[in-house]
mmCIF file as Biopython writes it, N, C-alpha, C and O atoms, coordinates in Angstrom:
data_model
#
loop_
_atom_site.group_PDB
_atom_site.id
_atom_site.type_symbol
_atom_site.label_atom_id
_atom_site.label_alt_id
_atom_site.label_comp_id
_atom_site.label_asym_id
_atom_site.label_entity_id
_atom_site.label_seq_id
_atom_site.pdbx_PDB_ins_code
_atom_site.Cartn_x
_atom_site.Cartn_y
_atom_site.Cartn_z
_atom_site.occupancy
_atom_site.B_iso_or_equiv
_atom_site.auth_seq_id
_atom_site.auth_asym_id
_atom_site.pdbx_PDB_model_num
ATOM 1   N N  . UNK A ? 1  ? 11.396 242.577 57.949 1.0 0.0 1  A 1 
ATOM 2   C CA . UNK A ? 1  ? 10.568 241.594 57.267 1.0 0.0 1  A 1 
ATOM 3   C C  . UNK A ? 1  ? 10.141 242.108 55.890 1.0 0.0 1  A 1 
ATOM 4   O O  . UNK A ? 1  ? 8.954  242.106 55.565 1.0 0.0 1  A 1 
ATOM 5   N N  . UNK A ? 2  ? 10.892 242.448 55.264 1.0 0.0 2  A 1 
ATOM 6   C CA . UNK A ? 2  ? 10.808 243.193 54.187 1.0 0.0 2  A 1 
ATOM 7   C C  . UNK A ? 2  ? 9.522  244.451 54.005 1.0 0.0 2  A 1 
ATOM 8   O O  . UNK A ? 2  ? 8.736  244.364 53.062 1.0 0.0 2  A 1 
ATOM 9   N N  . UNK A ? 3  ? 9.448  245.376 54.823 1.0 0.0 3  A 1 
ATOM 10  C CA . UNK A ? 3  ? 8.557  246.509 54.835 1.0 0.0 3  A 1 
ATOM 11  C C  . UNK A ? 3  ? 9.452  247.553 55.105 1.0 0.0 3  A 1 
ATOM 12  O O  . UNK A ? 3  ? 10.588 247.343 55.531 1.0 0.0 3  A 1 
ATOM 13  N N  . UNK A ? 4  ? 9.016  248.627 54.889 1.0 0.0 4  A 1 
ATOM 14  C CA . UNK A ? 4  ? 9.477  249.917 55.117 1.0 0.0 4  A 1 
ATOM 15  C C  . UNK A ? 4  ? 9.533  250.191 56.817 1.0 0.0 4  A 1 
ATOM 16  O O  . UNK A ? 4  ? 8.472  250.280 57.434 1.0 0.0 4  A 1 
ATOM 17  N N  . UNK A ? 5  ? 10.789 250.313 57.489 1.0 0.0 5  A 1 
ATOM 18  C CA . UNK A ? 5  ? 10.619 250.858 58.982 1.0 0.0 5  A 1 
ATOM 19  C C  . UNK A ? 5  ? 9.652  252.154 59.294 1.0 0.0 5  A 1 
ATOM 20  O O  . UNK A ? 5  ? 9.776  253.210 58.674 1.0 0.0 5  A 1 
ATOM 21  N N  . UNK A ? 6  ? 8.745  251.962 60.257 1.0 0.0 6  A 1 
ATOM 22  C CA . UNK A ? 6  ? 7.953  252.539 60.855 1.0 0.0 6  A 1 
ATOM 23  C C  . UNK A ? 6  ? 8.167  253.633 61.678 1.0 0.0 6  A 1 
ATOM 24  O O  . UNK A ? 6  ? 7.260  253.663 62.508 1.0 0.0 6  A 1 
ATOM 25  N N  . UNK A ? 7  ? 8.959  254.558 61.833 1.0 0.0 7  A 1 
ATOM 26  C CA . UNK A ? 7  ? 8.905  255.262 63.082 1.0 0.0 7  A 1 
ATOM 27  C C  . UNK A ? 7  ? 7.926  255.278 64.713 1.0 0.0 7  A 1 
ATOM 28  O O  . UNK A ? 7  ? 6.876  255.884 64.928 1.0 0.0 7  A 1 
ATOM 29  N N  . UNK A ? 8  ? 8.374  254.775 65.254 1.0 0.0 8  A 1 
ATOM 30  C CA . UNK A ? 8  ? 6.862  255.025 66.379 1.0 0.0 8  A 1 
ATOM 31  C C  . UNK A ? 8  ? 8.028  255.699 67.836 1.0 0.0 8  A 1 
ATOM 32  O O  . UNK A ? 8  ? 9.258  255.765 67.854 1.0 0.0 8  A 1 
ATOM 33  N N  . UNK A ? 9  ? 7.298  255.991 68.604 1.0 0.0 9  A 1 
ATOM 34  C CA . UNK A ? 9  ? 7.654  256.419 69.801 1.0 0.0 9  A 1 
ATOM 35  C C  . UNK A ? 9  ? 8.783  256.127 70.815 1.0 0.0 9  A 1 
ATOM 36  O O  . UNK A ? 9  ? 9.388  256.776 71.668 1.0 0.0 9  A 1 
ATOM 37  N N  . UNK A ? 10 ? 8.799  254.680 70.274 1.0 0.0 10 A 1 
ATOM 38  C CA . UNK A ? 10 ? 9.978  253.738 71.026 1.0 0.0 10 A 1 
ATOM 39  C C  . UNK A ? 10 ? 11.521 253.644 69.972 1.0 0.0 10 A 1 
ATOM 40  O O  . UNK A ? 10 ? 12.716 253.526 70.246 1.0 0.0 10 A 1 
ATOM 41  N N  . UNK A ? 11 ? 10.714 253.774 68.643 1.0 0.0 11 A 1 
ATOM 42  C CA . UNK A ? 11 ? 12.133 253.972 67.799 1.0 0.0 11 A 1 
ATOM 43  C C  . UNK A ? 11 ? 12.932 254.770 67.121 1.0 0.0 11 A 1 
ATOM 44  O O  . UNK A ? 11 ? 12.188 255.559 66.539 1.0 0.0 11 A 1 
ATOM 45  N N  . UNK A ? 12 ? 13.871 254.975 66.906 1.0 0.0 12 A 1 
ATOM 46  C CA . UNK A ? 12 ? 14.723 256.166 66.809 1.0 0.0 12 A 1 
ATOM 47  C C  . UNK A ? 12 ? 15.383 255.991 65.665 1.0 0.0 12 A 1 
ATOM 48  O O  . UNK A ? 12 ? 15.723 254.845 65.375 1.0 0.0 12 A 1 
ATOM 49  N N  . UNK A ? 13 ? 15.653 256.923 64.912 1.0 0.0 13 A 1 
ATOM 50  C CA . UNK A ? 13 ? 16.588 256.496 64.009 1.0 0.0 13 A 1 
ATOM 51  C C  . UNK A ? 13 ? 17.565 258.300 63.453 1.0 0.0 13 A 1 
ATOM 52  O O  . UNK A ? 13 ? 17.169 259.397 63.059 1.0 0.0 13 A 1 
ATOM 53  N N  . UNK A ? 14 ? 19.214 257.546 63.800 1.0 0.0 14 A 1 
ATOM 54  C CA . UNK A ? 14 ? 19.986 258.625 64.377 1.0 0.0 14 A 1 
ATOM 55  C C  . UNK A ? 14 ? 19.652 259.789 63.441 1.0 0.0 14 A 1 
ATOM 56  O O  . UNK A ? 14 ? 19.019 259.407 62.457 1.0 0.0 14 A 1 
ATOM 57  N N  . UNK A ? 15 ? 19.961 261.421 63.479 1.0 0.0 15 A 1 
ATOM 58  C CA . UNK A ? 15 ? 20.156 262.454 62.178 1.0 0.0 15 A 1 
ATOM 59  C C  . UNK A ? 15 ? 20.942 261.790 61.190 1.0 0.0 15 A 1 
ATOM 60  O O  . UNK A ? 15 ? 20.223 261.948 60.203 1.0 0.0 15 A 1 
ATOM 61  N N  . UNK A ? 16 ? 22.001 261.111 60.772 1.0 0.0 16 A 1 
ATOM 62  C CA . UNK A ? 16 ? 22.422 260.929 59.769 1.0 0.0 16 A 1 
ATOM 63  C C  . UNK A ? 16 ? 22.087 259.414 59.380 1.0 0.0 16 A 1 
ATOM 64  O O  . UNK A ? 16 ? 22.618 258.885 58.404 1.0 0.0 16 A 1 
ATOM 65  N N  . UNK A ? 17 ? 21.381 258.898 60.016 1.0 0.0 17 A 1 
ATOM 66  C CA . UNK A ? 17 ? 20.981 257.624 59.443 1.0 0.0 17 A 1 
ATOM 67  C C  . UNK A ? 17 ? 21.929 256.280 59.738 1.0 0.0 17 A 1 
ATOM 68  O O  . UNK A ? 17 ? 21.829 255.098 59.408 1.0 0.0 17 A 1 
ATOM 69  N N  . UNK A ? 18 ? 22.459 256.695 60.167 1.0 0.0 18 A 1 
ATOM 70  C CA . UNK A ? 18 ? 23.613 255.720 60.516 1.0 0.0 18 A 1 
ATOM 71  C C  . UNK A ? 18 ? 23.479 254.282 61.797 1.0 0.0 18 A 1 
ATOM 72  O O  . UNK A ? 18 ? 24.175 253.276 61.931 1.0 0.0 18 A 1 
ATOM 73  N N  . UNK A ? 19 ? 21.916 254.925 62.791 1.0 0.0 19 A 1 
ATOM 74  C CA . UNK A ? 19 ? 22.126 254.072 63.966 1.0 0.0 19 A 1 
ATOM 75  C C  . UNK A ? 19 ? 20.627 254.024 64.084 1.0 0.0 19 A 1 
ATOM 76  O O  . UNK A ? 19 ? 20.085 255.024 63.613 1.0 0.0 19 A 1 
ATOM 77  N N  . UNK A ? 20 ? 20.046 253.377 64.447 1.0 0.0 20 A 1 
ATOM 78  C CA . UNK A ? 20 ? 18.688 252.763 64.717 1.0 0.0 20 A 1 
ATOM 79  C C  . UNK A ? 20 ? 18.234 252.372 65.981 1.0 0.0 20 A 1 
ATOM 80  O O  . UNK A ? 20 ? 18.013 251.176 65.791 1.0 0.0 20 A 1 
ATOM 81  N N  . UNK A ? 21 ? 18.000 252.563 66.948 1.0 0.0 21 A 1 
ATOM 82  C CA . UNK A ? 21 ? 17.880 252.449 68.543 1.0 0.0 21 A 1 
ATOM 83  C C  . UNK A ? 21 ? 16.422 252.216 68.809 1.0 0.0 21 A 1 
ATOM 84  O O  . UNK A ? 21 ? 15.660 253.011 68.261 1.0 0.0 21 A 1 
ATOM 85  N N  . UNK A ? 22 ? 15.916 251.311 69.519 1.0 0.0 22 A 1 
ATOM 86  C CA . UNK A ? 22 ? 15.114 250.458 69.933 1.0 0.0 22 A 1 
ATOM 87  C C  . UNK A ? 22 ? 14.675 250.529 71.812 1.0 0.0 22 A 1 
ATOM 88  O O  . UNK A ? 22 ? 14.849 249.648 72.653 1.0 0.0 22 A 1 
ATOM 89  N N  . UNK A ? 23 ? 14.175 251.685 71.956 1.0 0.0 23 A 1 
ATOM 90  C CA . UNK A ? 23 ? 13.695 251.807 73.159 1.0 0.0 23 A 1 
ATOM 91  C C  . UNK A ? 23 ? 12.964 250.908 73.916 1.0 0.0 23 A 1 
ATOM 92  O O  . UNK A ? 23 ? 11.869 250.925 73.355 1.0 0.0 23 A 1 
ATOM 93  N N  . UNK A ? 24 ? 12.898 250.216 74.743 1.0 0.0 24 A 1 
ATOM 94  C CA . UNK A ? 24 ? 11.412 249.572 75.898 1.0 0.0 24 A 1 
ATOM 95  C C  . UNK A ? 24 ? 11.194 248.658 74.571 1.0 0.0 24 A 1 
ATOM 96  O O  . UNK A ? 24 ? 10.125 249.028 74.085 1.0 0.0 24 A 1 
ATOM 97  N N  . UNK A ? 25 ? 11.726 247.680 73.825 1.0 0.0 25 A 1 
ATOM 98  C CA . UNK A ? 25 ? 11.456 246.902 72.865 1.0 0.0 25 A 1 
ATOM 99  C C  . UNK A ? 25 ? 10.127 245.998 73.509 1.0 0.0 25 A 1 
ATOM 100 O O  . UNK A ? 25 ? 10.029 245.571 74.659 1.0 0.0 25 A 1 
ATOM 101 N N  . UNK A ? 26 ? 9.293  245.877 72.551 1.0 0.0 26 A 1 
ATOM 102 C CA . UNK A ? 26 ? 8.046  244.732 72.711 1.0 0.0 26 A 1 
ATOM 103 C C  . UNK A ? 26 ? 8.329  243.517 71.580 1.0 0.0 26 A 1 
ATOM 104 O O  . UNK A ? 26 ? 9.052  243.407 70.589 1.0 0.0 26 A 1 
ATOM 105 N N  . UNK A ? 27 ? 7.345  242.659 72.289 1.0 0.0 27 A 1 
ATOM 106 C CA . UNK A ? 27 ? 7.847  241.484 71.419 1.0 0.0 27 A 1 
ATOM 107 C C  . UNK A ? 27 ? 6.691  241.826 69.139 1.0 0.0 27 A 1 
ATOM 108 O O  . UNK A ? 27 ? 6.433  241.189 68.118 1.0 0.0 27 A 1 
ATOM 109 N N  . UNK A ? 28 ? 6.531  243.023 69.654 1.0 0.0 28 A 1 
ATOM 110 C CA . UNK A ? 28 ? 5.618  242.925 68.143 1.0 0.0 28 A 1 
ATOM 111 C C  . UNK A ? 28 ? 7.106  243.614 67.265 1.0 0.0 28 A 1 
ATOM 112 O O  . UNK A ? 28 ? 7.334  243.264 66.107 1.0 0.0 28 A 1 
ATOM 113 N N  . UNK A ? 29 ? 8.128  244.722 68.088 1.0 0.0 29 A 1 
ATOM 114 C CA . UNK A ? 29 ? 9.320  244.564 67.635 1.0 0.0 29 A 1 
ATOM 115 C C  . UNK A ? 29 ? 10.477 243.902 66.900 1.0 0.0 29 A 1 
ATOM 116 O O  . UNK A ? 29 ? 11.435 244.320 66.249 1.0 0.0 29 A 1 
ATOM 117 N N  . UNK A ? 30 ? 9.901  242.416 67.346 1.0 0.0 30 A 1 
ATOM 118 C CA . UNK A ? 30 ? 10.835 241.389 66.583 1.0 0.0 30 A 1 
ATOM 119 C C  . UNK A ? 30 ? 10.581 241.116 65.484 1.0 0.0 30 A 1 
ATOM 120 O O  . UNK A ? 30 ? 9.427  240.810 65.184 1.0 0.0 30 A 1 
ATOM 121 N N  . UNK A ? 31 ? 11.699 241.150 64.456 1.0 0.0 31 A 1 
ATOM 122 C CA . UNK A ? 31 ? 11.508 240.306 63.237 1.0 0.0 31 A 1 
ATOM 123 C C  . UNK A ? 31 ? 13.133 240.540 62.593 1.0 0.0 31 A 1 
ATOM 124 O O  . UNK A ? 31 ? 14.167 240.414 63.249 1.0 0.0 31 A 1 
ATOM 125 N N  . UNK A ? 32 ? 13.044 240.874 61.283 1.0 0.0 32 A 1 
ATOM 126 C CA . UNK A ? 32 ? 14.205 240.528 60.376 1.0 0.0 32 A 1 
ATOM 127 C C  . UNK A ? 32 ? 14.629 242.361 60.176 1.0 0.0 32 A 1 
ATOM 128 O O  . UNK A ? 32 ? 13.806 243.130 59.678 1.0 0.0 32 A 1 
ATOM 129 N N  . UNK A ? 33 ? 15.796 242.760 60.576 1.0 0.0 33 A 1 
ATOM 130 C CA . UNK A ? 33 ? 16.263 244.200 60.232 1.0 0.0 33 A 1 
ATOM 131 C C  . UNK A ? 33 ? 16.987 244.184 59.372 1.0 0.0 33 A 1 
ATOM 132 O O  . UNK A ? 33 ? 17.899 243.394 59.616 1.0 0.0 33 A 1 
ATOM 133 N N  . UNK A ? 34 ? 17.130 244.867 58.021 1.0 0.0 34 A 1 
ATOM 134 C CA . UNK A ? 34 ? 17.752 245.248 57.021 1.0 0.0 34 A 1 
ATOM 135 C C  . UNK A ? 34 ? 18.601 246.262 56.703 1.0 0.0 34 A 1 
ATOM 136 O O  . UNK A ? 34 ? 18.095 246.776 55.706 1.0 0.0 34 A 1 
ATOM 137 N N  . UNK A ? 35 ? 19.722 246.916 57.010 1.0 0.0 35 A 1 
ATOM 138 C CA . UNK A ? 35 ? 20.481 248.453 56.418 1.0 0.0 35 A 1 
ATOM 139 C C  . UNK A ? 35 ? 20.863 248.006 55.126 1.0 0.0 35 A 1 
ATOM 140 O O  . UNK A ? 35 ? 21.333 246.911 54.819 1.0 0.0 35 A 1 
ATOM 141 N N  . UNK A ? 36 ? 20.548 249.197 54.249 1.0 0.0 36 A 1 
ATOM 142 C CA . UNK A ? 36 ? 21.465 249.039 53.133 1.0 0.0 36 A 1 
ATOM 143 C C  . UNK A ? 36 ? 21.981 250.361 52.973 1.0 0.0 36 A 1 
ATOM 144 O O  . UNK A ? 36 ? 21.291 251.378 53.041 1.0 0.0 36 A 1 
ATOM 145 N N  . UNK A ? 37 ? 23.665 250.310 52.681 1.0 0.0 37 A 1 
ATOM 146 C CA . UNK A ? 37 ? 24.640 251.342 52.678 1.0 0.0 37 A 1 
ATOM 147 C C  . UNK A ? 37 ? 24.262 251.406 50.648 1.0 0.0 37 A 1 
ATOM 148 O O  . UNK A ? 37 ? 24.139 250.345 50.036 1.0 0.0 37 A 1 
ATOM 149 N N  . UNK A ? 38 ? 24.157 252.563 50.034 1.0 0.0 38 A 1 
ATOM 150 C CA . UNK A ? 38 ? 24.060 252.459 48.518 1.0 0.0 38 A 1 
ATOM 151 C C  . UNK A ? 38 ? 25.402 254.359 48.267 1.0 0.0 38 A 1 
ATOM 152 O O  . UNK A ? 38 ? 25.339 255.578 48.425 1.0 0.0 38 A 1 
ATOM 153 N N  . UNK A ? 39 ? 26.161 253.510 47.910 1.0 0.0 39 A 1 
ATOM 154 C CA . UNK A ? 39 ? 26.844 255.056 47.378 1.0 0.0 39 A 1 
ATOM 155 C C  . UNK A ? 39 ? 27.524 254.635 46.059 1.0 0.0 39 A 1 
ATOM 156 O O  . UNK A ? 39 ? 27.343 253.441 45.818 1.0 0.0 39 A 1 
ATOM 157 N N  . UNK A ? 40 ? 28.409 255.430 44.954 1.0 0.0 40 A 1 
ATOM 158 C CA . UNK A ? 40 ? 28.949 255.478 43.861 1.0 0.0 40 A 1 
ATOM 159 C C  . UNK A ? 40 ? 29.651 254.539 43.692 1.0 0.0 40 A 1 
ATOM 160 O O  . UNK A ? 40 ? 30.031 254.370 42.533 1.0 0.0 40 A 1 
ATOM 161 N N  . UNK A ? 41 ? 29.982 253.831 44.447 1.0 0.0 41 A 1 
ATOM 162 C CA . UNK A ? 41 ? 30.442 252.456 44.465 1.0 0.0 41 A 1 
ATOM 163 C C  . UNK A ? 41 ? 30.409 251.357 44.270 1.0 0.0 41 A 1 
ATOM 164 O O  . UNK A ? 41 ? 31.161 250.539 43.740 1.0 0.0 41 A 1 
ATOM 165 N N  . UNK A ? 42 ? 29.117 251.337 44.906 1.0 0.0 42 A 1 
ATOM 166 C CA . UNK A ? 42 ? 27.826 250.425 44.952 1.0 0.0 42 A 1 
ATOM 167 C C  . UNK A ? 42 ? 26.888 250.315 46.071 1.0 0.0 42 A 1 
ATOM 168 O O  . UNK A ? 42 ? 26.385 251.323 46.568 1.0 0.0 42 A 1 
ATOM 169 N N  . UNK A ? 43 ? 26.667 249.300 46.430 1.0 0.0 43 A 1 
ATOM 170 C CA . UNK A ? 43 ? 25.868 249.243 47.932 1.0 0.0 43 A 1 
ATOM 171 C C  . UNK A ? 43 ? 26.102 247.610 48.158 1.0 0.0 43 A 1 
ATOM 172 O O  . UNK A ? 43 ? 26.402 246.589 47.540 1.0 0.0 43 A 1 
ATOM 173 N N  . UNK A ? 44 ? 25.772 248.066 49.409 1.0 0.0 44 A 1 
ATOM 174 C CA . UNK A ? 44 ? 25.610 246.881 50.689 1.0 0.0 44 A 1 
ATOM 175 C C  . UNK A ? 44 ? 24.562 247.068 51.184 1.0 0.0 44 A 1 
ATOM 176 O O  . UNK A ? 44 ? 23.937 248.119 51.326 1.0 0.0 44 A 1 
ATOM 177 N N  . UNK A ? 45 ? 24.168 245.383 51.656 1.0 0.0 45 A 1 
ATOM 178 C CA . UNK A ? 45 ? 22.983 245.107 52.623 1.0 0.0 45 A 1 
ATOM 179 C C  . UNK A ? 45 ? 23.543 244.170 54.037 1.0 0.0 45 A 1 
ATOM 180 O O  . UNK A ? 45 ? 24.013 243.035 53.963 1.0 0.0 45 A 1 
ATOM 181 N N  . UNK A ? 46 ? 23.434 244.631 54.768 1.0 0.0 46 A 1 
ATOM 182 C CA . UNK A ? 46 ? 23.250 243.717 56.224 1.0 0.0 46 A 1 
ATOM 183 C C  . UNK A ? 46 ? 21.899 243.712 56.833 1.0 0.0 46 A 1 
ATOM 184 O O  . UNK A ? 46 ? 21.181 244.702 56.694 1.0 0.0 46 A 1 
ATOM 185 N N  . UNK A ? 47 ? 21.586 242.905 57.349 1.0 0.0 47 A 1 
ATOM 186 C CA . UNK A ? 47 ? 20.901 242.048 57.919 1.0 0.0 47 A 1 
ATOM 187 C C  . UNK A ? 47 ? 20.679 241.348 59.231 1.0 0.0 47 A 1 
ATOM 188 O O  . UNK A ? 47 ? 21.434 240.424 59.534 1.0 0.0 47 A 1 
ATOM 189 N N  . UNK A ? 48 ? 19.574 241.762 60.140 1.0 0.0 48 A 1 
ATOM 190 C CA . UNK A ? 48 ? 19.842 241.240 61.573 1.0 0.0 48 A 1 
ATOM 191 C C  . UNK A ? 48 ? 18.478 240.785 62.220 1.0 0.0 48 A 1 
ATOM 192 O O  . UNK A ? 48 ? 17.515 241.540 62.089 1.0 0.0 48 A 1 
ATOM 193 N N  . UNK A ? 49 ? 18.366 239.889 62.740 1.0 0.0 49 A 1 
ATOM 194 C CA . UNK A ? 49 ? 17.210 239.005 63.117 1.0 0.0 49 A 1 
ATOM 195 C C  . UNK A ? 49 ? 17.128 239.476 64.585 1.0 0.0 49 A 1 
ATOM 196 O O  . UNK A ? 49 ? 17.987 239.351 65.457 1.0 0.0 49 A 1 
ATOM 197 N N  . UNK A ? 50 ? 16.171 239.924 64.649 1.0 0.0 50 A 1 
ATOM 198 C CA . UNK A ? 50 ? 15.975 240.852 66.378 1.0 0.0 50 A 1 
ATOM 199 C C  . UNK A ? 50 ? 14.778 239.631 67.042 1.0 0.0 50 A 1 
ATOM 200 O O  . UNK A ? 50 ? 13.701 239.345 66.518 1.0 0.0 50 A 1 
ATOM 201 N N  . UNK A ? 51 ? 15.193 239.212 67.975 1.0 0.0 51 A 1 
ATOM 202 C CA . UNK A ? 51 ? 14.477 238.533 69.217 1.0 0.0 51 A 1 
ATOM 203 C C  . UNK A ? 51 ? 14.439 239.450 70.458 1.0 0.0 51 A 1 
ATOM 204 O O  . UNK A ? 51 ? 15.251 240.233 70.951 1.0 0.0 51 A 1 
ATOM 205 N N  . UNK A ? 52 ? 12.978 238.987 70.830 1.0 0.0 52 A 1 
ATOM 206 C CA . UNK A ? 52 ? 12.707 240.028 71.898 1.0 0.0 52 A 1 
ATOM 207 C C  . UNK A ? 52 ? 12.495 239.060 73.302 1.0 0.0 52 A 1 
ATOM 208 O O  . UNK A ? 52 ? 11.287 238.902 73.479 1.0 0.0 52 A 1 
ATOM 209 N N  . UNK A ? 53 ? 13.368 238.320 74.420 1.0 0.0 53 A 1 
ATOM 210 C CA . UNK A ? 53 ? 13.272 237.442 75.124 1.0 0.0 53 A 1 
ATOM 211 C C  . UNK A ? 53 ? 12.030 237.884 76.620 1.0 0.0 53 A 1 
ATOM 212 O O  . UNK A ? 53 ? 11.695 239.050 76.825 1.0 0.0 53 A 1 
ATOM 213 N N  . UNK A ? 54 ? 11.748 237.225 77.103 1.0 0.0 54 A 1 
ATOM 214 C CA . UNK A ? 54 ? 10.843 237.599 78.266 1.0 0.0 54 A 1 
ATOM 215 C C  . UNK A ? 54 ? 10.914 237.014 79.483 1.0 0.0 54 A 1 
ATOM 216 O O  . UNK A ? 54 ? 10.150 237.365 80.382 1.0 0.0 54 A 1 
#
């Protein structure tokens, strides 16, 4: 949702940055996820809308 990811207890994010893992997800979890790849090239953004069902 356009903020800086949070680290907390449930979330992970791999040593090289590459993978983002979402433990025991709660619904305050959900919203809009962003990666952006940036190298000499240029960069990319993807984008993923996380729902948390119950």
């Amino acid at each position: 949702d356009d903020k800086p990811l949070i680290l907390k207890s449930n979330i992970e994010l791999s040593p090289d940055q590459t993978q983002l893992k979402i433990h025991h997800s709660k619904l305050n979890d959900e919203g809009m996820y962003s990666c952006v790849a940036v190298n000499p090239a240029g960069n990319a953004t993807q984008k993923l809308q996380l729902y948390i069902g119950g």
